[in-house]
C-alpha positions in Angstrom: 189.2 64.5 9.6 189.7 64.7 5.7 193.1 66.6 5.0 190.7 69.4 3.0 189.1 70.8 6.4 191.3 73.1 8.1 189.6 73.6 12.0 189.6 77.0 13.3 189.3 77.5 17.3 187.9 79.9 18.6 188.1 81.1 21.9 185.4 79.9 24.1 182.8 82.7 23.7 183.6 85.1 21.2 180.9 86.6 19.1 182.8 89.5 17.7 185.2 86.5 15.4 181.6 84.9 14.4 180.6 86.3 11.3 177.8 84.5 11.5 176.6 87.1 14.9 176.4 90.0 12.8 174.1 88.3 10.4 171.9 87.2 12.8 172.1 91.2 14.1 170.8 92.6 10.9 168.0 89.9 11.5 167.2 90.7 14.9 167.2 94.7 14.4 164.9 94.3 11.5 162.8 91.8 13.3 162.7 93.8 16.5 159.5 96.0 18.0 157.2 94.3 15.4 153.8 92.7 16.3 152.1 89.9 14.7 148.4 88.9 14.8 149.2 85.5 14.2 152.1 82.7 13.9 151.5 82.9 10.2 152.0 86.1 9.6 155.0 86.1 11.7 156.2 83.0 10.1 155.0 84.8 6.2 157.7 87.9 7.7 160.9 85.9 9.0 160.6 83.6 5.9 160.6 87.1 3.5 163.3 89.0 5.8 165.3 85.6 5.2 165.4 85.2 1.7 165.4 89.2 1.2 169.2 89.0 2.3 171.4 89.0 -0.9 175.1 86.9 -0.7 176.7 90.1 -1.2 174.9 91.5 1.9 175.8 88.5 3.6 179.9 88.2 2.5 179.9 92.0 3.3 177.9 91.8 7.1 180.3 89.0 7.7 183.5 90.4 6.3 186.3 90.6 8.6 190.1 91.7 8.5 191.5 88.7 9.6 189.5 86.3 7.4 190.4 88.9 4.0 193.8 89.2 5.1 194.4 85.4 5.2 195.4 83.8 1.4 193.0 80.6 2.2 190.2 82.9 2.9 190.3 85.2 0.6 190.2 83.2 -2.4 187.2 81.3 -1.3 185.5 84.7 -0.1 186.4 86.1 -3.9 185.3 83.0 -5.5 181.9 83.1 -3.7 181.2 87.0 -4.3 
């Protein structure tokens, strides 16, 4: 493993330390009780709820304590917003 990548473990199931879970909340709850005529148009929807999602949304959905707290995180979470 190159000396740059620090690995973070997780416990085995653990959604609530995935930033990545609350994303994909605000995705479902926007996505949910909606009805499509076709593939298309429910392709057309996903691929403009995607790309309506700004970084800033995204750093701030996925923003926890323990990744601001911590000196390695935070400046790459301050460099990216």
């Amino acid at each position: 493993m190159p000396d740059n990548i620090i690995p973070i473990f997780l416990p085995p199931y653990s959604p609530e330390l995935n930033p990545a879970e609350k994303v994909w909340a605000k995705l479902k709850r926007d996505f949910t009780n909606r009805l499509f005529k076709t593939l298309d148009e429910l392709d057309a929807y996903l691929c403009n709820l995607s790309c309506s999602i700004t970084k800033k949304e995204v750093m701030s959905i996925g923003a926890y304590s323990y990744i601001i707290s911590n000196p390695f995180w935070t400046i790459i979470y301050f460099n990216l917003v």
